[in-house]
Backbone bond lengths (Angstrom), bond angles and torsions (degrees), N, CA, C in turn:
res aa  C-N    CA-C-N  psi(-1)  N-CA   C-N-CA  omega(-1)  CA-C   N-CA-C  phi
1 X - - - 1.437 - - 1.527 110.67 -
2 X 1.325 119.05 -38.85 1.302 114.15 167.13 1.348 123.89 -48.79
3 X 1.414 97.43 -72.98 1.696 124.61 178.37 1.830 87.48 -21.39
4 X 1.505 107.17 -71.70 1.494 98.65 -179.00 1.391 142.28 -47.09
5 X 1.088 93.81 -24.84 1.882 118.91 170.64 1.349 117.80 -55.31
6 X 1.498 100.49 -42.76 1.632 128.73 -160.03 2.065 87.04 -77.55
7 X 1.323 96.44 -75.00 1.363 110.74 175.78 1.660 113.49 -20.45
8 X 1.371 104.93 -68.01 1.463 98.73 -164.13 1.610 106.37 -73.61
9 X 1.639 125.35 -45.35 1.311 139.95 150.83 2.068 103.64 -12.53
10 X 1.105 132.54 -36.37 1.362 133.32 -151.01 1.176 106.94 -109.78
11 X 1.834 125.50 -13.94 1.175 126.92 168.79 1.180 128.15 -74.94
12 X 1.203 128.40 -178.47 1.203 107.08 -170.45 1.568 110.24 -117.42
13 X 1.669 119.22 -12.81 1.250 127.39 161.30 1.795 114.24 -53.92
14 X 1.228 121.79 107.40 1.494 116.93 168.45 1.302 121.08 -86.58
15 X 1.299 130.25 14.37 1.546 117.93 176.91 1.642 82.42 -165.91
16 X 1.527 95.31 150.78 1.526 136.40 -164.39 1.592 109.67 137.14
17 X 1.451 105.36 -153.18 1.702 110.80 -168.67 1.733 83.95 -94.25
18 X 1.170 116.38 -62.06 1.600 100.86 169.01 1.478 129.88 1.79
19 X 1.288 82.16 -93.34 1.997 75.99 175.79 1.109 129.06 -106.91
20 X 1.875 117.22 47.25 1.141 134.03 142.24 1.692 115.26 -88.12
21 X 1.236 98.46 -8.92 1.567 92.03 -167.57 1.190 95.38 -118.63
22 X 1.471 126.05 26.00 1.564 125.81 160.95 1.607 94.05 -98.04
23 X 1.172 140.84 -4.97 1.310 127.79 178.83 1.714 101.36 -102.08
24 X 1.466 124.38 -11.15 1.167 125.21 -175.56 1.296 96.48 -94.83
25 X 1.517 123.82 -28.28 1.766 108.09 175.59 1.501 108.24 -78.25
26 X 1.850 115.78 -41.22 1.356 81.93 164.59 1.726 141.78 -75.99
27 X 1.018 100.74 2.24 1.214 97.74 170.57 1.974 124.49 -70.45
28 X 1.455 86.66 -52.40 1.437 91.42 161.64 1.515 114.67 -57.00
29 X 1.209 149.09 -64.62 1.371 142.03 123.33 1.881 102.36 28.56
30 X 0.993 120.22 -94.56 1.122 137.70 156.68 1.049 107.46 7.67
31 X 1.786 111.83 -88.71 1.414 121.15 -150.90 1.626 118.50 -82.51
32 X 1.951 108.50 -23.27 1.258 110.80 170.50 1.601 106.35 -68.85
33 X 1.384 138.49 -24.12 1.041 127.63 -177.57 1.589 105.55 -75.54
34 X 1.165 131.16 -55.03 1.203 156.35 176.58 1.990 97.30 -42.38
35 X 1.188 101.54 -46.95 1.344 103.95 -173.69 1.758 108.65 -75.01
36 X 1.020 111.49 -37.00 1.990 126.75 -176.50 1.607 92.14 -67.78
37 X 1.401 108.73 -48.37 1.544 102.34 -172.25 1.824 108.30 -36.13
38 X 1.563 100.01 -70.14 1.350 131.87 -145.79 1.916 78.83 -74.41
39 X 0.820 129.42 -47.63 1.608 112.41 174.68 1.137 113.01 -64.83
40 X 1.268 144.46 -59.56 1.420 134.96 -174.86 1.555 123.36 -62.62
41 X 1.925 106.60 -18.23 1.586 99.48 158.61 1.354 118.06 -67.81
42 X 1.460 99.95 -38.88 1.447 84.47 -173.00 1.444 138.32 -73.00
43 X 1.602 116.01 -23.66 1.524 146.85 130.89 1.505 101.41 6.35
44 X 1.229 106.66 -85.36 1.977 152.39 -179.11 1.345 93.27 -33.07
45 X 1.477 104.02 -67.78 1.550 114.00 172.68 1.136 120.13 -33.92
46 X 1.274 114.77 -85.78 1.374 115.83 171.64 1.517 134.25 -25.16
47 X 1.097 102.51 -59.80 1.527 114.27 172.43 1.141 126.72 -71.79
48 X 1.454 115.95 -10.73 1.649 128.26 -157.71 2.229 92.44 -68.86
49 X 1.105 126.59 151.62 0.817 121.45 164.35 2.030 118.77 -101.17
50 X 1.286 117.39 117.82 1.001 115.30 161.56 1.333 142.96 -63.20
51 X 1.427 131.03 136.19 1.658 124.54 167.73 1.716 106.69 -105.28
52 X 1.119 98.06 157.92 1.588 124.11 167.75 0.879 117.53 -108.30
């Protein structure tokens, strides 16, 4: 998805579906990261051991 980012980013046309849909990959970009975050806290969570 990057690689593609890079790709369309390197042309020299700035408007079309092209490089509107480099802001829609990063966005998706975005949300899988955004999404791993919020799962692996909660993971963490779980397992985290508490003291008293």
């Amino acid at each position: 998805m990057t690689a593609a980012m890079v790709q369309i980013n390197s042309a020299d046309n700035v408007s079309g579906p092209g490089f509107k849909s480099m802001f829609a990959i990063g966005l998706t970009l975005f949300a899988i990261t955004f999404l791993m975050n919020l799962a692996s806290n909660r993971v963490a969570a779980h397992y985290r051991e508490e003291y008293d």
